[in-house]
mmCIF file as Biopython writes it, N, C-alpha, C and O atoms, coordinates in Angstrom:
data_model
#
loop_
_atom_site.group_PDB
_atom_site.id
_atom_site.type_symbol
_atom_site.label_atom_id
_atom_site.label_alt_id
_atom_site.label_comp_id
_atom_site.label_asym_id
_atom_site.label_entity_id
_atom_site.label_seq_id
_atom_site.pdbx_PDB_ins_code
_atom_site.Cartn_x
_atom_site.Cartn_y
_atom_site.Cartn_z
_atom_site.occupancy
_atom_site.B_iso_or_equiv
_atom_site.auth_seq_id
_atom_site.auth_asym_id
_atom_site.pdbx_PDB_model_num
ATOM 1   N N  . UNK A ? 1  ? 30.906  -6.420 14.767  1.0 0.0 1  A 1 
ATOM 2   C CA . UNK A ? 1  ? 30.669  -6.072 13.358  1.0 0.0 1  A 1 
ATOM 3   C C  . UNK A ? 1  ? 29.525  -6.904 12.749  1.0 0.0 1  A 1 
ATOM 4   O O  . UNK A ? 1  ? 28.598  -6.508 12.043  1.0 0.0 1  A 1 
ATOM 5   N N  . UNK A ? 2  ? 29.854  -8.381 13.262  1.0 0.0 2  A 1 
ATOM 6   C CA . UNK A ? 2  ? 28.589  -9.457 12.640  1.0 0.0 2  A 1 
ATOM 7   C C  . UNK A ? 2  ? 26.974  -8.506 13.128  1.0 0.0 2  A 1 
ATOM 8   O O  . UNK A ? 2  ? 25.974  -8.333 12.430  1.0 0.0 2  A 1 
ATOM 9   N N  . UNK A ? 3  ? 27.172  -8.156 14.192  1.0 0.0 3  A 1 
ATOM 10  C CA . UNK A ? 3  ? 25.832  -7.454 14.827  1.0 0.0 3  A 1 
ATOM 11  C C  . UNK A ? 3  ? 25.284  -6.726 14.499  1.0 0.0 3  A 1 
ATOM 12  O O  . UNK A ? 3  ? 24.060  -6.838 14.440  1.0 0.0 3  A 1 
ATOM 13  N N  . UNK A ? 4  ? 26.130  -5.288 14.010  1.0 0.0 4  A 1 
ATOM 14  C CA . UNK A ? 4  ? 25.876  -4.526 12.996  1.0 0.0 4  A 1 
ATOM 15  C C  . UNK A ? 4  ? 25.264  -4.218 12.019  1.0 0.0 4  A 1 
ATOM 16  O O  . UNK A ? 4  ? 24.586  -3.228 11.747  1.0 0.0 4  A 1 
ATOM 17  N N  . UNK A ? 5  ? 25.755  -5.903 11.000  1.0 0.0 5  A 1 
ATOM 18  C CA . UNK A ? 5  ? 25.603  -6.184 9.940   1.0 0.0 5  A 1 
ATOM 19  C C  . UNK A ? 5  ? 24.478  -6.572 9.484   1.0 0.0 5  A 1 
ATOM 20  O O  . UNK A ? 5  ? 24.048  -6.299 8.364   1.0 0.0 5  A 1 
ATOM 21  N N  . UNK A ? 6  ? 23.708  -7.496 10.649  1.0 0.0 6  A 1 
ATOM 22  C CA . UNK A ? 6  ? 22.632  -8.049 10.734  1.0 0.0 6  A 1 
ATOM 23  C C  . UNK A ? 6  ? 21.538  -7.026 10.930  1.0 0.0 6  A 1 
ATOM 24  O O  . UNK A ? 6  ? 20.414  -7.107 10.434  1.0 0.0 6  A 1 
ATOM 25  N N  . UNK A ? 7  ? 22.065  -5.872 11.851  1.0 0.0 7  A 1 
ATOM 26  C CA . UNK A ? 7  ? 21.358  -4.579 12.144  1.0 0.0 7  A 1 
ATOM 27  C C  . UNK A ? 7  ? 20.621  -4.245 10.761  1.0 0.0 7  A 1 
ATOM 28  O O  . UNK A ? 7  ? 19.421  -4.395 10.535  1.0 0.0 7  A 1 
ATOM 29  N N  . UNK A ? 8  ? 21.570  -3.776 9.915   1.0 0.0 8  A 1 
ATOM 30  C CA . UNK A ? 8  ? 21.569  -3.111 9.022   1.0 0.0 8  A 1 
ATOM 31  C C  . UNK A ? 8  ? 20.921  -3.757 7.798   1.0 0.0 8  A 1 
ATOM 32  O O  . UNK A ? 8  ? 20.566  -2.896 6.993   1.0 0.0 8  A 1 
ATOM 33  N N  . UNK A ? 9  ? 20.721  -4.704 7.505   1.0 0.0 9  A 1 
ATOM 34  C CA . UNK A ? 9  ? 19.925  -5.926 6.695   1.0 0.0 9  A 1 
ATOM 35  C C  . UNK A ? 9  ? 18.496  -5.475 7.391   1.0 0.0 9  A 1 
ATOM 36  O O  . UNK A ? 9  ? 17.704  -4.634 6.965   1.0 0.0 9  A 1 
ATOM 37  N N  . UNK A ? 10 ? 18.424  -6.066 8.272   1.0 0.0 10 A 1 
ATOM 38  C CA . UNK A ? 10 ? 17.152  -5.723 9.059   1.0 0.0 10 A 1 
ATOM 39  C C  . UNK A ? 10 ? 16.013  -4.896 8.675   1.0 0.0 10 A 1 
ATOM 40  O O  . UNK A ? 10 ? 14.849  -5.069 8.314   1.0 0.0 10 A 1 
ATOM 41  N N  . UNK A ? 11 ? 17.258  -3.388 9.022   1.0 0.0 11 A 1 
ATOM 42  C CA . UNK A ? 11 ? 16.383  -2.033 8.780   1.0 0.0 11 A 1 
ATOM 43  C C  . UNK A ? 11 ? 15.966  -2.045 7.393   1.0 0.0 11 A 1 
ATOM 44  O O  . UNK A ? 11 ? 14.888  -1.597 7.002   1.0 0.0 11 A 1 
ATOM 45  N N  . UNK A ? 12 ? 16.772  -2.524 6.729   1.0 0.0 12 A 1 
ATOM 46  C CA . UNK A ? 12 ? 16.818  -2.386 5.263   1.0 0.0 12 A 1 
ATOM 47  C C  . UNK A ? 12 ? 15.655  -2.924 4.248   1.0 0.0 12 A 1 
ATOM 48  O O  . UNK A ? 12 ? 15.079  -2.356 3.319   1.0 0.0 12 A 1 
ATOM 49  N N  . UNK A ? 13 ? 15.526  -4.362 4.837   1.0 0.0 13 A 1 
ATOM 50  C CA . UNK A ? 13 ? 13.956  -5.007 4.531   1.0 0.0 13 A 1 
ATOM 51  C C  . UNK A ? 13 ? 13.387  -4.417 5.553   1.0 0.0 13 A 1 
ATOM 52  O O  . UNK A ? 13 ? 14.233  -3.530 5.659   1.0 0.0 13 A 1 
ATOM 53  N N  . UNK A ? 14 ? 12.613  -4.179 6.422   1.0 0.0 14 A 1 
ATOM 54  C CA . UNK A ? 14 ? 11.856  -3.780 6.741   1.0 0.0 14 A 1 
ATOM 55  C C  . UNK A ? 14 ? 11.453  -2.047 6.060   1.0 0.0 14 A 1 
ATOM 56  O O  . UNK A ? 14 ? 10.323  -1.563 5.993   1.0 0.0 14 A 1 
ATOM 57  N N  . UNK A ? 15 ? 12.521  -1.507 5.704   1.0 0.0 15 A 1 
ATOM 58  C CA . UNK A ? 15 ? 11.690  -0.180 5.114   1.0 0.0 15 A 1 
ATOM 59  C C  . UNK A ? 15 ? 11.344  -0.409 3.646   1.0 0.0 15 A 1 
ATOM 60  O O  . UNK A ? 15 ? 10.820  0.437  2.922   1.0 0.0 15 A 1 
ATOM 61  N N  . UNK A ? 16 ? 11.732  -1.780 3.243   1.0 0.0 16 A 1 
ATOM 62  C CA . UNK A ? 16 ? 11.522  -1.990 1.927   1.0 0.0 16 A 1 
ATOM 63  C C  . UNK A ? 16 ? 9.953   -2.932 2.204   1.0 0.0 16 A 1 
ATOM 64  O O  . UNK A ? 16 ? 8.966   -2.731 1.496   1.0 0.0 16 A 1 
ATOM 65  N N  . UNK A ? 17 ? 9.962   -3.712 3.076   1.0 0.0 17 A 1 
ATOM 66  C CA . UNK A ? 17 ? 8.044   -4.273 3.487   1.0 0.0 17 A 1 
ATOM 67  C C  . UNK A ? 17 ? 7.340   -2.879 3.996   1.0 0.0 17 A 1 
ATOM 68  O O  . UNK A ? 17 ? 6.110   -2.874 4.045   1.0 0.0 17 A 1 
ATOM 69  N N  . UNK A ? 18 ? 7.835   -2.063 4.259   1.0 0.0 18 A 1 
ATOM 70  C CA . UNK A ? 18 ? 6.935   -1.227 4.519   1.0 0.0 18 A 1 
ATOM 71  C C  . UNK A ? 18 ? 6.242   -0.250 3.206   1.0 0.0 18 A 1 
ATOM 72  O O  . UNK A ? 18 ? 5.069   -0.182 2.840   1.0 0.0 18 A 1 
ATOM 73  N N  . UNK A ? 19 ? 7.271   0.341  2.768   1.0 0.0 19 A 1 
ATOM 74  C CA . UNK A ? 19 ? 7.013   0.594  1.353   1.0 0.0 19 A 1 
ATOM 75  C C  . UNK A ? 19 ? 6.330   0.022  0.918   1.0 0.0 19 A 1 
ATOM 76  O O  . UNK A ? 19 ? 5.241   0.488  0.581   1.0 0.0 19 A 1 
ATOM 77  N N  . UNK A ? 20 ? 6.686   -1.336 0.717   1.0 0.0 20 A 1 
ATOM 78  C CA . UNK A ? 20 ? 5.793   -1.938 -0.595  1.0 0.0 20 A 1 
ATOM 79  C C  . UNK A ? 20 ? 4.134   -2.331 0.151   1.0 0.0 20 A 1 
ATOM 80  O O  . UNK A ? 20 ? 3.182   -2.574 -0.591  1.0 0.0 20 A 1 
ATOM 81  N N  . UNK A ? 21 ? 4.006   -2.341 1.494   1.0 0.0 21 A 1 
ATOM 82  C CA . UNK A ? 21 ? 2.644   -2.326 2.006   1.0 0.0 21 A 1 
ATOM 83  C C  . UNK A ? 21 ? 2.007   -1.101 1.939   1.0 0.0 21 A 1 
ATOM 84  O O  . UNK A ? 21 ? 0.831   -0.739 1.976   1.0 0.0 21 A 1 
ATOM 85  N N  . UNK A ? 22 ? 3.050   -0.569 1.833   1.0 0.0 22 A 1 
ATOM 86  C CA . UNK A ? 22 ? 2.120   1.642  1.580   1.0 0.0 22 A 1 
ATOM 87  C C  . UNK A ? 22 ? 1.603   1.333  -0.143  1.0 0.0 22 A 1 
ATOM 88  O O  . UNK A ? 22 ? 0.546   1.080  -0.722  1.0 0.0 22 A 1 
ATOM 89  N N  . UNK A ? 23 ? 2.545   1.462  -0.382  1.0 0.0 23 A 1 
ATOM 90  C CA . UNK A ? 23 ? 2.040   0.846  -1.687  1.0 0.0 23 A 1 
ATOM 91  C C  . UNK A ? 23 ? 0.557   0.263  -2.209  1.0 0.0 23 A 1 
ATOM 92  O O  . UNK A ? 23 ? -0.426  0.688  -2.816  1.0 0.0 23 A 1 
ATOM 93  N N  . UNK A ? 24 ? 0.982   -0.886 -1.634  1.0 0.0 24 A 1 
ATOM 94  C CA . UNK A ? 24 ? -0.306  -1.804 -1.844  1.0 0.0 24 A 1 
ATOM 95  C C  . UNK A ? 24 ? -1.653  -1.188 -1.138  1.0 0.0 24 A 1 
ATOM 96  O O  . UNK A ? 24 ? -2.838  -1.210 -1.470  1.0 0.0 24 A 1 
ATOM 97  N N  . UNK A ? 25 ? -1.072  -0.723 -0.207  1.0 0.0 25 A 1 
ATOM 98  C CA . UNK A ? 25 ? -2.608  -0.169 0.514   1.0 0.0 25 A 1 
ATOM 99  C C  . UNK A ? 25 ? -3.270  1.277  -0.491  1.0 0.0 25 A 1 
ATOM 100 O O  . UNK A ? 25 ? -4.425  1.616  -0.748  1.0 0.0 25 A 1 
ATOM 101 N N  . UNK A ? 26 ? -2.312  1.695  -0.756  1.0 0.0 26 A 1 
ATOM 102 C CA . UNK A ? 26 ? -2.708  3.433  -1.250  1.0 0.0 26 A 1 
ATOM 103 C C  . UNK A ? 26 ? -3.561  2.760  -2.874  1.0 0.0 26 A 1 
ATOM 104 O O  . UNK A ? 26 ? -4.696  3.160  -3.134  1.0 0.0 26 A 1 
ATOM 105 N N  . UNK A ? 27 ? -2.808  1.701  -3.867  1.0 0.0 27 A 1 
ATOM 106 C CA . UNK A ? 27 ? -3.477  0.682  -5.008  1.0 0.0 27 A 1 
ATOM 107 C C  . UNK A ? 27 ? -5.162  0.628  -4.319  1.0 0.0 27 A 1 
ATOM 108 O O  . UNK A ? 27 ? -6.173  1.255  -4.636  1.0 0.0 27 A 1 
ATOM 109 N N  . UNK A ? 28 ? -5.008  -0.013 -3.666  1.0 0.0 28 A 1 
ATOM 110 C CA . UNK A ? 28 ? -6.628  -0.549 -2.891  1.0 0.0 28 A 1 
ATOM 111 C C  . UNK A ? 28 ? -7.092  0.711  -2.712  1.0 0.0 28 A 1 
ATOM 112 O O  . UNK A ? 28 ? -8.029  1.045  -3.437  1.0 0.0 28 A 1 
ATOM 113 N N  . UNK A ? 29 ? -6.763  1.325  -2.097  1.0 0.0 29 A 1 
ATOM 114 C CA . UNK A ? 29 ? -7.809  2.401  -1.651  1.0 0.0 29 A 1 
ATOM 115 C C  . UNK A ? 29 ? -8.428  3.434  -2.987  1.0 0.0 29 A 1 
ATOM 116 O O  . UNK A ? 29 ? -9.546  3.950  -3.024  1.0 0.0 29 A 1 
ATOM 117 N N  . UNK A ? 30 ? -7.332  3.543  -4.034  1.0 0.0 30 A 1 
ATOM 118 C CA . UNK A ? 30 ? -7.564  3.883  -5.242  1.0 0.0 30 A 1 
ATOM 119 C C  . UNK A ? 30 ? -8.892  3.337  -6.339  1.0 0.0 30 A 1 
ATOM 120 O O  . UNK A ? 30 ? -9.774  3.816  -7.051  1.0 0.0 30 A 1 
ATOM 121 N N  . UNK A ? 31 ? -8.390  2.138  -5.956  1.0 0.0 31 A 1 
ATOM 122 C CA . UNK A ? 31 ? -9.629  0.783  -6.451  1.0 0.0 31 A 1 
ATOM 123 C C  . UNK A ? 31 ? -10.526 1.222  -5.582  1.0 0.0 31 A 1 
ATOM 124 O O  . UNK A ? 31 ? -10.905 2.312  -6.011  1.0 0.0 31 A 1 
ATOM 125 N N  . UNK A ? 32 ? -11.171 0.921  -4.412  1.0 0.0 32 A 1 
ATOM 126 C CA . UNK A ? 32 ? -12.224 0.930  -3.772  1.0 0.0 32 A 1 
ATOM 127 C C  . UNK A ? 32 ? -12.419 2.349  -4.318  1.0 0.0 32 A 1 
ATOM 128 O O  . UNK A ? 32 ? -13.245 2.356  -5.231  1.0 0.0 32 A 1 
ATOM 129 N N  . UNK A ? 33 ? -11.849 3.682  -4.001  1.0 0.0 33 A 1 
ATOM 130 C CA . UNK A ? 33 ? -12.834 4.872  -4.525  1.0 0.0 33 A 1 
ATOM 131 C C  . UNK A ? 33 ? -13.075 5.134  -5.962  1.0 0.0 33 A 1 
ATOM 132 O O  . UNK A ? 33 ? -13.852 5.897  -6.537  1.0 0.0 33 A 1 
ATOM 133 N N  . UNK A ? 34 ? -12.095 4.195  -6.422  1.0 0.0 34 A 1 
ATOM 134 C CA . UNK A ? 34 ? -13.138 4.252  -8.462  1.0 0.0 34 A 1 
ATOM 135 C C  . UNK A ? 34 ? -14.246 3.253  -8.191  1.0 0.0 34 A 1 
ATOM 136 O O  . UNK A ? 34 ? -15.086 3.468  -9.064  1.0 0.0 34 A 1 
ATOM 137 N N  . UNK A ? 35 ? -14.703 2.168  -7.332  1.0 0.0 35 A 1 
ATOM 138 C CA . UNK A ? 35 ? -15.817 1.514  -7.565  1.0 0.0 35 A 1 
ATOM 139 C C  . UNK A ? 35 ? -16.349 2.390  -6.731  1.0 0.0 35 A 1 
ATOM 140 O O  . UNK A ? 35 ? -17.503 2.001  -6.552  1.0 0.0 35 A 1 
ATOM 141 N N  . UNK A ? 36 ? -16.184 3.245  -6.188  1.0 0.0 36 A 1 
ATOM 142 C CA . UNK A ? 36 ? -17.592 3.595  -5.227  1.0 0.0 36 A 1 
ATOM 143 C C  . UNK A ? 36 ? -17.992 4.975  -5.955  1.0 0.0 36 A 1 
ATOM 144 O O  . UNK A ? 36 ? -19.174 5.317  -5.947  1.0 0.0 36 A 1 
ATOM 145 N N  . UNK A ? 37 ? -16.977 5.800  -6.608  1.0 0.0 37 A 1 
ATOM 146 C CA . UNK A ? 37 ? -17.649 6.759  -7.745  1.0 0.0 37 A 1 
ATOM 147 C C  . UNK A ? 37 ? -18.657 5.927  -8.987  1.0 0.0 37 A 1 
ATOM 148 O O  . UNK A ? 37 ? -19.480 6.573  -9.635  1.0 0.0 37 A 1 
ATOM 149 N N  . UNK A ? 38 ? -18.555 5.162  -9.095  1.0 0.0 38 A 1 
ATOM 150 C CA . UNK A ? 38 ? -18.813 4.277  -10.409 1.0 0.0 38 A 1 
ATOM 151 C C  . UNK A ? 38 ? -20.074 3.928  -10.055 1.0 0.0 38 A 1 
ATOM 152 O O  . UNK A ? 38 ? -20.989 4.172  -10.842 1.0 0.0 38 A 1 
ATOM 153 N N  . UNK A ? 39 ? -20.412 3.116  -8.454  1.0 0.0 39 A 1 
ATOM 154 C CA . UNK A ? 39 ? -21.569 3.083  -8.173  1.0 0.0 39 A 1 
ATOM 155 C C  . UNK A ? 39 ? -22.519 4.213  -7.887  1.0 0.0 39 A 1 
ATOM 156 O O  . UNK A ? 39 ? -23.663 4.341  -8.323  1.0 0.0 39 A 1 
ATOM 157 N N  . UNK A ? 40 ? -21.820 5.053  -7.041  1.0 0.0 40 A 1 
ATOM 158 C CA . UNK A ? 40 ? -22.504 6.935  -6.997  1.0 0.0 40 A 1 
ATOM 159 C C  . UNK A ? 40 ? -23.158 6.894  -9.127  1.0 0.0 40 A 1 
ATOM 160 O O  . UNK A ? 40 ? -24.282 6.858  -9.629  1.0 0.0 40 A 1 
ATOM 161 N N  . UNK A ? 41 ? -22.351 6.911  -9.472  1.0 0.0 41 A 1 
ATOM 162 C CA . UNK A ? 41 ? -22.712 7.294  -11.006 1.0 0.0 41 A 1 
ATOM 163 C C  . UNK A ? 41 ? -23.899 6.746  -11.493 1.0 0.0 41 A 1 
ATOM 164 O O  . UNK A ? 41 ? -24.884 7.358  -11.907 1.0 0.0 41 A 1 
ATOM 165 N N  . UNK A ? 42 ? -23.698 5.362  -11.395 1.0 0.0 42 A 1 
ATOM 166 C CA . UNK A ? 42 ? -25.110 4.016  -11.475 1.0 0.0 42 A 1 
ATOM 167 C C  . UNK A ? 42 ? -25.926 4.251  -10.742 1.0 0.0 42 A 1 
ATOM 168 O O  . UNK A ? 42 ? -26.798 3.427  -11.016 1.0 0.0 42 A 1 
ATOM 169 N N  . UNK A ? 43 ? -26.449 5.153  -9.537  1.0 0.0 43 A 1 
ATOM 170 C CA . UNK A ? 43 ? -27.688 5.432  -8.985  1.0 0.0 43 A 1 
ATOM 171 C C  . UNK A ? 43 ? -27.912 6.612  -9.148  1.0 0.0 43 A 1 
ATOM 172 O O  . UNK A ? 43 ? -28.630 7.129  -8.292  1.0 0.0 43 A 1 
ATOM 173 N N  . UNK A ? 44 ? -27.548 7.247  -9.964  1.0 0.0 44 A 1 
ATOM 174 C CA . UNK A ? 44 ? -27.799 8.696  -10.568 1.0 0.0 44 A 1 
ATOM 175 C C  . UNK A ? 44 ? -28.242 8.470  -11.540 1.0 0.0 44 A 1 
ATOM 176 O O  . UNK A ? 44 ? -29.267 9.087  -11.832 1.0 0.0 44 A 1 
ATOM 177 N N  . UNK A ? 45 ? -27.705 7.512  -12.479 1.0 0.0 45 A 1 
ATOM 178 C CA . UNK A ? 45 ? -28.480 7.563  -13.503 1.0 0.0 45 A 1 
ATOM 179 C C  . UNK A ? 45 ? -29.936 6.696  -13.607 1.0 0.0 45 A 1 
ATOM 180 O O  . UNK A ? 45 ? -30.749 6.933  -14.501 1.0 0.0 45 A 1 
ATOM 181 N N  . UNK A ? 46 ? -30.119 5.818  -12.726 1.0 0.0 46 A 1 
ATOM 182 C CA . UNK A ? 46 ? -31.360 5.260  -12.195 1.0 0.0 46 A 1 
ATOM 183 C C  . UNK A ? 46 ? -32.261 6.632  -11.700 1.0 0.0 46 A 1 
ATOM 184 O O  . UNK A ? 46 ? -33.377 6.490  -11.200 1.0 0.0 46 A 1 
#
């Protein structure tokens, strides 16, 4: 049962670090393509 238990903790943070790294990655990638429209914009208007 102790084995189990530990199992189950386990899975539990780990789909919760995973999440929150999807997360964080999908934030960034959001950021990086508003600065790179932003710069597209700034050499257009040059």
């Amino acid at each position: 049962p102790n084995f189990q238990y530990i199992l189950c903790v386990f899975s539990s943070v780990r789909s919760i670090l995973t999440y929150v790294l999807i997360e964080k990655s999908l934030n960034i990638q959001k950021k990086i393509l508003k600065i790179v429209k932003i710069s597209k914009n700034e050499k257009i208007k040059k």
